[in-house]
Residue frames as qw, qx, qy, qz and C-alpha x, y, z in Angstrom:
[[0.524, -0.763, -0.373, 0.061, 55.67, -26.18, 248.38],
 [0.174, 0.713, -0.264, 0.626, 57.43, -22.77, 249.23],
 [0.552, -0.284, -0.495, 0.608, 58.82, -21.76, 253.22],
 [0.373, -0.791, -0.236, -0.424, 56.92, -19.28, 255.04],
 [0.321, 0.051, -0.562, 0.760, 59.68, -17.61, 258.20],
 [0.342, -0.747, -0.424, -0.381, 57.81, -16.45, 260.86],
 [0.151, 0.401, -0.522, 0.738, 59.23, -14.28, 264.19],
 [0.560, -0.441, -0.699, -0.062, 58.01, -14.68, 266.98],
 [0.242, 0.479, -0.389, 0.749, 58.38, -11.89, 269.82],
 [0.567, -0.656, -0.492, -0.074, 57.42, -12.31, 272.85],
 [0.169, 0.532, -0.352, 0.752, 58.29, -9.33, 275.61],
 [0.763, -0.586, -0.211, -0.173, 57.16, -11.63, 278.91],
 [0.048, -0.820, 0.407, -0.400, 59.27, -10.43, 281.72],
 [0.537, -0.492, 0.617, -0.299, 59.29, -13.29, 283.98],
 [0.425, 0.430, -0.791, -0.095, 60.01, -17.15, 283.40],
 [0.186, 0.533, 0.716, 0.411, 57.30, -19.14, 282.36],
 [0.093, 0.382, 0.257, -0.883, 55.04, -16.06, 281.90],
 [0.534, 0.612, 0.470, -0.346, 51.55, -15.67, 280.36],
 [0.090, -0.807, 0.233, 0.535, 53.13, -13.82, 277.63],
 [0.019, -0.318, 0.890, 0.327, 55.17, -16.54, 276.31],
 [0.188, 0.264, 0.945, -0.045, 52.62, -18.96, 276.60],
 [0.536, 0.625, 0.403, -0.399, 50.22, -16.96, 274.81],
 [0.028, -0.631, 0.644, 0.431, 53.51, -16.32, 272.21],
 [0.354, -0.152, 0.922, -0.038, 53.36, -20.15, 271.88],
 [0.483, 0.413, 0.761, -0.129, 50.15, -20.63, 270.87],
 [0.476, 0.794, 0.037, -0.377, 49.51, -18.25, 268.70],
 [0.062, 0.607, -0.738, -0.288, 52.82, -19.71, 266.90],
 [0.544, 0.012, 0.822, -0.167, 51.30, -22.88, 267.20],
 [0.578, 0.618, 0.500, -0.187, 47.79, -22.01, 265.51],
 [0.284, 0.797, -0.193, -0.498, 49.80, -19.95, 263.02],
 [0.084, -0.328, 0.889, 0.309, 52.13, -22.70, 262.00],
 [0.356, 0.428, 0.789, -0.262, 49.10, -24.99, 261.64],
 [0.457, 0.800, 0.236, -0.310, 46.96, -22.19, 259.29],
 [0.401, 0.718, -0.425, -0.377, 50.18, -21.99, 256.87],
 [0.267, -0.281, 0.911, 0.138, 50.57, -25.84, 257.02],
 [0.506, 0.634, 0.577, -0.098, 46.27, -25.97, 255.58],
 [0.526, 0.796, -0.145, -0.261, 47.11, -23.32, 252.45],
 [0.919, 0.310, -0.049, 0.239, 50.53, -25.80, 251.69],
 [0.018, 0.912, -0.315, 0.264, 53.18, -23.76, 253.46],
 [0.684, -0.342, -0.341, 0.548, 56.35, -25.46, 255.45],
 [0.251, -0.933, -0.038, -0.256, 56.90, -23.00, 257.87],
 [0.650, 0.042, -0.487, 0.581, 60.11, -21.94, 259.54],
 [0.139, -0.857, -0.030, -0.495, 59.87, -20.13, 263.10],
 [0.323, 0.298, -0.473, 0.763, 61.71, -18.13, 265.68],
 [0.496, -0.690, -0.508, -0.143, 60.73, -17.84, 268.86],
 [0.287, 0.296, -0.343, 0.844, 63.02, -14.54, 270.71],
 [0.635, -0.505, -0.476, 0.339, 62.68, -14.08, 274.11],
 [0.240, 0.802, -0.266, 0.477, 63.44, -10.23, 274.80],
 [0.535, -0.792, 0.279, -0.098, 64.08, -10.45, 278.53],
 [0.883, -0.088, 0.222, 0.404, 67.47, -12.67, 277.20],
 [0.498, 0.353, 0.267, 0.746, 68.65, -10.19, 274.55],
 [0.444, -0.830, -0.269, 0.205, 67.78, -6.93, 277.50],
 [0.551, -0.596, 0.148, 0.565, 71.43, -5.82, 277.62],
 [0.404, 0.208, 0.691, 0.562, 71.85, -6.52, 273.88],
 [0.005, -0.760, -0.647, -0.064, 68.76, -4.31, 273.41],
 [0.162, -0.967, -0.177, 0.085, 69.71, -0.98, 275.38],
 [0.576, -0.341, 0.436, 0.602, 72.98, -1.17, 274.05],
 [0.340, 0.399, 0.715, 0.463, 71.47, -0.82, 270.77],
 [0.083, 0.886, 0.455, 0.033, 69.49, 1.95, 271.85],
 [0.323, -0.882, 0.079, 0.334, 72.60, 3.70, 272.57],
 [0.313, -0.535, 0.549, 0.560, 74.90, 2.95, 270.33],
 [0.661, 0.521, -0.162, -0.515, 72.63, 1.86, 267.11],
 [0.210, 0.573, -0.789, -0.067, 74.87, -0.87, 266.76],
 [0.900, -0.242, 0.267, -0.245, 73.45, -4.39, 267.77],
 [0.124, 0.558, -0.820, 0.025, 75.69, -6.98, 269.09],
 [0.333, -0.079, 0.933, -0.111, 75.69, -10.93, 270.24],
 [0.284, 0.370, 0.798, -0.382, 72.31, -12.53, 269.97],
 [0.225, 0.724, 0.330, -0.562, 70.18, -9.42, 268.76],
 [0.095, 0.421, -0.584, -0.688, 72.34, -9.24, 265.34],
 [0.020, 0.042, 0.981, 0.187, 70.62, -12.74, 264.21],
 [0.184, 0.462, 0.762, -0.415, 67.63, -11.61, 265.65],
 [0.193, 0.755, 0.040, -0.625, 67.05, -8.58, 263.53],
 [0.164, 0.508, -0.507, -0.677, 68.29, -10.16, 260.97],
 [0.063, 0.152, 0.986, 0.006, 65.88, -13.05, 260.61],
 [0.205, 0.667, 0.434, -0.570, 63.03, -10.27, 261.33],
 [0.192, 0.538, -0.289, -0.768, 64.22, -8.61, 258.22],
 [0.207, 0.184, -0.805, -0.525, 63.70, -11.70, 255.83],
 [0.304, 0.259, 0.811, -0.427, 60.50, -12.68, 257.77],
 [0.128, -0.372, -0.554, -0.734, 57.17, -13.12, 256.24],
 [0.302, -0.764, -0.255, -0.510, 55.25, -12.36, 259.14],
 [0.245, 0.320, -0.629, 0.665, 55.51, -11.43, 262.85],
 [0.532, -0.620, -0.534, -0.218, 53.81, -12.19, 265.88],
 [0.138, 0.490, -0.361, 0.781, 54.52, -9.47, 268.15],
 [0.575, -0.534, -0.614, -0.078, 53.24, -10.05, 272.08],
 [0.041, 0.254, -0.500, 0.827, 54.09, -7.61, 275.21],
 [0.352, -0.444, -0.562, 0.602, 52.47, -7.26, 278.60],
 [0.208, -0.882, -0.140, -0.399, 50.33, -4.38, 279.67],
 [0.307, -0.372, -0.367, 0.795, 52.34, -1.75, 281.88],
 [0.007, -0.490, -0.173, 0.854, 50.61, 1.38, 282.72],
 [0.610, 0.437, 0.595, -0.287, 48.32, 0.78, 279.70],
 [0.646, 0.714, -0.091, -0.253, 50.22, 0.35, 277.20],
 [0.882, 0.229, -0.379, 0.158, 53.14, -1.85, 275.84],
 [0.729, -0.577, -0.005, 0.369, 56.15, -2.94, 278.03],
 [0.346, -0.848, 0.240, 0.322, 59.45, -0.79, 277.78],
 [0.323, -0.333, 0.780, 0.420, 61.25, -3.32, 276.24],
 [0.601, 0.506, 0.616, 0.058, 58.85, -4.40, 273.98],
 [0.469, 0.865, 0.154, -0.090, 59.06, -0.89, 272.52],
 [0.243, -0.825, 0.439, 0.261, 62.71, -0.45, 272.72],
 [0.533, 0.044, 0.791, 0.296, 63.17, -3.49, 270.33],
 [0.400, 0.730, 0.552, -0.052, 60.94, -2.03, 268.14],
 [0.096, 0.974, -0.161, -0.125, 62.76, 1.44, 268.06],
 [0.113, -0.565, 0.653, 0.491, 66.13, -0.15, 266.70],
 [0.682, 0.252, 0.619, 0.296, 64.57, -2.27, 263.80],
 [0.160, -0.206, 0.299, 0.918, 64.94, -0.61, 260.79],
 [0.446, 0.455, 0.358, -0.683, 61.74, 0.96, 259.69],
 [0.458, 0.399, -0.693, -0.387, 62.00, -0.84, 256.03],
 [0.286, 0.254, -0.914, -0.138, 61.65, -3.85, 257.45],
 [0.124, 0.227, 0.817, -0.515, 58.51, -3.48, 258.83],
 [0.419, 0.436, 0.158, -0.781, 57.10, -2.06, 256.12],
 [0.593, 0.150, -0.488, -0.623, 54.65, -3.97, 254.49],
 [0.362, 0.158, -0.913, 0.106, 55.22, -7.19, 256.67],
 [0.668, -0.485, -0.471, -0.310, 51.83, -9.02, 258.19],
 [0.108, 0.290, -0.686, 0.658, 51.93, -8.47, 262.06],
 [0.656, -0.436, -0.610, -0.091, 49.74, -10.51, 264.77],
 [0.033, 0.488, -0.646, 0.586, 49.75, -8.38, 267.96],
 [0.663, -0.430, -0.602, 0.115, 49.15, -10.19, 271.14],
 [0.129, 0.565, -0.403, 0.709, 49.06, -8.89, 274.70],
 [0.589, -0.358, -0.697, 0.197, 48.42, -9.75, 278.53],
 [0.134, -0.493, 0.275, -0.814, 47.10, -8.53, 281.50],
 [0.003, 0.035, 0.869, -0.494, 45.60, -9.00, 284.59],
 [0.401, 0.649, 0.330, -0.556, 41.94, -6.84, 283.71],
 [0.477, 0.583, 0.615, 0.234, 39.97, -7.43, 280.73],
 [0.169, 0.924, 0.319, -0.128, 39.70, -3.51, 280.69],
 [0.216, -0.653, 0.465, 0.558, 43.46, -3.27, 279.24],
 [0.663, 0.297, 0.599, 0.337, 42.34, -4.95, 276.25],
 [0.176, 0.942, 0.204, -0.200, 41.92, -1.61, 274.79],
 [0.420, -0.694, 0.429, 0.397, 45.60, -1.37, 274.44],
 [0.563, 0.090, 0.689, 0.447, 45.88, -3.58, 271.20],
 [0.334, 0.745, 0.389, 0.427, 44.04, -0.51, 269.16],
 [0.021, -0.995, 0.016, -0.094, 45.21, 2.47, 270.83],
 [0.246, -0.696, 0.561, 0.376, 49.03, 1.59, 271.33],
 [0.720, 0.017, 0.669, 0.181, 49.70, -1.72, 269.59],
 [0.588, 0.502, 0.536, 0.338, 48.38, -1.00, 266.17],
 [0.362, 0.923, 0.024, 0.127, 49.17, 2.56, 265.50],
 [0.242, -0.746, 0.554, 0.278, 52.87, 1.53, 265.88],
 [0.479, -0.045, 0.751, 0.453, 52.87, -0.67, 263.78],
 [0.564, 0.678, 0.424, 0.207, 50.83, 1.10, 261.33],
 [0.024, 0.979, -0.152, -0.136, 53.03, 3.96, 261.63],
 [0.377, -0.507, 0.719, 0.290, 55.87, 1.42, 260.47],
 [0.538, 0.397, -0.488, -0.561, 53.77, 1.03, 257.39],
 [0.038, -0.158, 0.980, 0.117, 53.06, -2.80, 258.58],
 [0.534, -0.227, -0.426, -0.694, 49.99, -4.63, 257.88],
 [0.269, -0.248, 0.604, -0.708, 48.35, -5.26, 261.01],
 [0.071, -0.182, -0.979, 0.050, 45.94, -8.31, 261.42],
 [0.299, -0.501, -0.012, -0.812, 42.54, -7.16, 261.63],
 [0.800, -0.571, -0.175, -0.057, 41.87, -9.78, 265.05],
 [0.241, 0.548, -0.641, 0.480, 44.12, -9.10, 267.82],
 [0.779, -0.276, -0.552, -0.113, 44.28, -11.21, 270.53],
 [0.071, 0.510, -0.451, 0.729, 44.53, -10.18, 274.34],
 [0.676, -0.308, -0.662, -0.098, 44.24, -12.49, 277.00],
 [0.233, -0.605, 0.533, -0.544, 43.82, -11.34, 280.64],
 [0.122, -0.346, 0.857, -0.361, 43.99, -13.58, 283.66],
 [0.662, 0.081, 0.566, -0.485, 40.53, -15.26, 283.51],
 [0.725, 0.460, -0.282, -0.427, 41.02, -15.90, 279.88],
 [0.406, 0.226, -0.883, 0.064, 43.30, -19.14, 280.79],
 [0.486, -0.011, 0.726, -0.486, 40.89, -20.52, 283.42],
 [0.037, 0.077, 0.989, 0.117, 38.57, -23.39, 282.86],
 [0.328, 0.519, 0.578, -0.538, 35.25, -21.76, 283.72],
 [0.638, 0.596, 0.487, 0.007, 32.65, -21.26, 281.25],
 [0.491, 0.834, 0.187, 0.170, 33.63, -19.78, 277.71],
 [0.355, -0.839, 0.314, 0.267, 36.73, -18.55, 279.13],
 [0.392, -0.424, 0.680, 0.451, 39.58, -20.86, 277.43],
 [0.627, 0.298, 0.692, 0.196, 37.18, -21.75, 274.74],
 [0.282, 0.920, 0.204, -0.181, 36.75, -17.94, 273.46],
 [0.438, -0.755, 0.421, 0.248, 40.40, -17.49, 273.87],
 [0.571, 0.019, 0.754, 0.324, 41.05, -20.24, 271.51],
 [0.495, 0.695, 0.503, 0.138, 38.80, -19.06, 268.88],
 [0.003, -0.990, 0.063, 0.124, 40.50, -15.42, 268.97],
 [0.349, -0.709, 0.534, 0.302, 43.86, -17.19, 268.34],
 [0.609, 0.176, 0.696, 0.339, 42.77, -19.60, 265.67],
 [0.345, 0.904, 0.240, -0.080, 40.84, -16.51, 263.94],
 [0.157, -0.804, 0.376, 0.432, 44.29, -14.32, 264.24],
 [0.491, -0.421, 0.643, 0.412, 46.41, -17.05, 263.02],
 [0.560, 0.604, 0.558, 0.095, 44.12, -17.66, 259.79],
 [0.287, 0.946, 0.151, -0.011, 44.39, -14.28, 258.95],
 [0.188, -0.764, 0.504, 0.357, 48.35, -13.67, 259.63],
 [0.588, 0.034, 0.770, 0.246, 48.53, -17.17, 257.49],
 [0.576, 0.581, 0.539, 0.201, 46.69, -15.77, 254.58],
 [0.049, -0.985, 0.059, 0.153, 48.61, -12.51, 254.63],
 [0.265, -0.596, 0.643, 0.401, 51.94, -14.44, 254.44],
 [0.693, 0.022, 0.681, 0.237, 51.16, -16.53, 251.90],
 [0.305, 0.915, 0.264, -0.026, 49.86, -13.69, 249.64],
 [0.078, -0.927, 0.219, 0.293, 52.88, -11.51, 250.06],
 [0.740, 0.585, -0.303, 0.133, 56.39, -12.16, 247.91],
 [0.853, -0.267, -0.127, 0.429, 59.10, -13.90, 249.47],
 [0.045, -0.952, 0.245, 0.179, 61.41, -11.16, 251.03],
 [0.217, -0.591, 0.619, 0.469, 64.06, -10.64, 248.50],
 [0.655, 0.171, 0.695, 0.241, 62.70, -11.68, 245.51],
 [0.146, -0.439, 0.320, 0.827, 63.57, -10.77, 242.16],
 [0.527, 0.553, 0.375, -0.526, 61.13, -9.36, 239.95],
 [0.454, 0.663, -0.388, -0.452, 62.78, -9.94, 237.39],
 [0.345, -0.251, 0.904, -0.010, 63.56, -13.55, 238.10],
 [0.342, 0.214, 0.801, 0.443, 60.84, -14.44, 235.34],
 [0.181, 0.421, -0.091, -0.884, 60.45, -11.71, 233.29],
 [0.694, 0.465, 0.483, -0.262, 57.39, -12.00, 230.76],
 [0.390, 0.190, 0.454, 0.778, 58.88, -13.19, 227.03],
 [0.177, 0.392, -0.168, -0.887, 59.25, -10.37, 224.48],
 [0.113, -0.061, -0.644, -0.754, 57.17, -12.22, 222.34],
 [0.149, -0.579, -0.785, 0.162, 54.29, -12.15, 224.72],
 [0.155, -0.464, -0.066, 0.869, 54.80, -8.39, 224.90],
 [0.028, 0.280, -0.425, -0.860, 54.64, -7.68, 221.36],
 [0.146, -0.436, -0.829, -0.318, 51.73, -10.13, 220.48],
 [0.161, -0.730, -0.616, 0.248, 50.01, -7.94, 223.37],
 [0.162, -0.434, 0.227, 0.857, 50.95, -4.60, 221.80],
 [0.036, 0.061, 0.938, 0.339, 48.82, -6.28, 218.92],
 [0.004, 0.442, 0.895, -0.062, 45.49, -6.60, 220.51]]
């Protein structure tokens, strides 16, 4: 049974905040969907509004210090990411992207990504195909094809509300789950069992 890292990012401004708590779950159902294909799972859950200062420092000086070193460097050896911001002004939060703009573009490329986002109106869901995913596809990552955006009625009890909600996060997590398990463990060597030469040559043969 291999280990499956997962990030977590969640860019909820306030404290609890929809955000997280949609962060959560989806981390939940994900852990869960790589614990059914035989995965232990190790995950991070990073808080940006803590690692703020840490952040725009970075943006200025390229340099990341305290906190944010560990963070980025846990992102790099990830197999996937669940990535969550807030709707501002229809489209991602500040910070959300400003984290984004100091990883190193290598280390997003190729690496399964689950976006998530909140709002108050259903009618910002729109946001998860017209910002969300073409940044990350423009970091060459592979992008879930369910994303999962929950506005304000989507955590109420009334009808079909929390139950749709649920289904859109168990769907995601399936799919980020079968994406990491597929992919090669970052940093492995291809050459770590090379195929004998006498399998070569017998197939040289045929």
């Amino acid at each position: 049974m291999s280990t499956r890292s997962i990030v977590a990012v969640s860019a909820g401004m306030s404290s609890p905040s929809s955000t997280r708590l949609l962060t959560d779950r989806l981390t939940q159902a994900t852990e869960k969907a790589l614990s059914e294909h035989g995965e232990q799972v190790q995950t991070r859950v990073v808080e940006l509004r803590e690692l703020a200062h840490d952040v725009m420092n970075a943006m200025t000086t390229r340099v990341p210090t305290g906190e944010l070193r560990g963070v980025l460097e846990d992102l790099s050896a990830a197999d996937g990411l669940i990535a969550v911001t807030p709707v501002f002004n229809a489209s991602y939060s500040g910070l959300f992207k400003s984290f984004f703009d100091i990883v190193e573009p290598e280390d997003l490329d190729g690496m399964p990504v689950l976006a998530g986002a909140t709002g108050g109106s259903p009618r910002h869901s729109l946001v998860l195909e017209h910002a969300l995913r073409p940044m990350f596809s423009y970091t060459r990552s592979v992008v879930v094809p369910t994303g999962v955006y929950a506005a304000s009625e989507d955590w109420g009890s009334g009808e079909g509300g929390g139950r749709e909600l649920g289904e859109r996060i168990d769907r995601a997590a399936r799919q980020l789950a079968m994406l990491a398990t597929e992919r090669a463990p970052r940093g492995a060597d291809p050459f770590e069992e090379p195929t004998p030469f006498a399998d070569l040559m017998s197939g040289l043969g045929r």
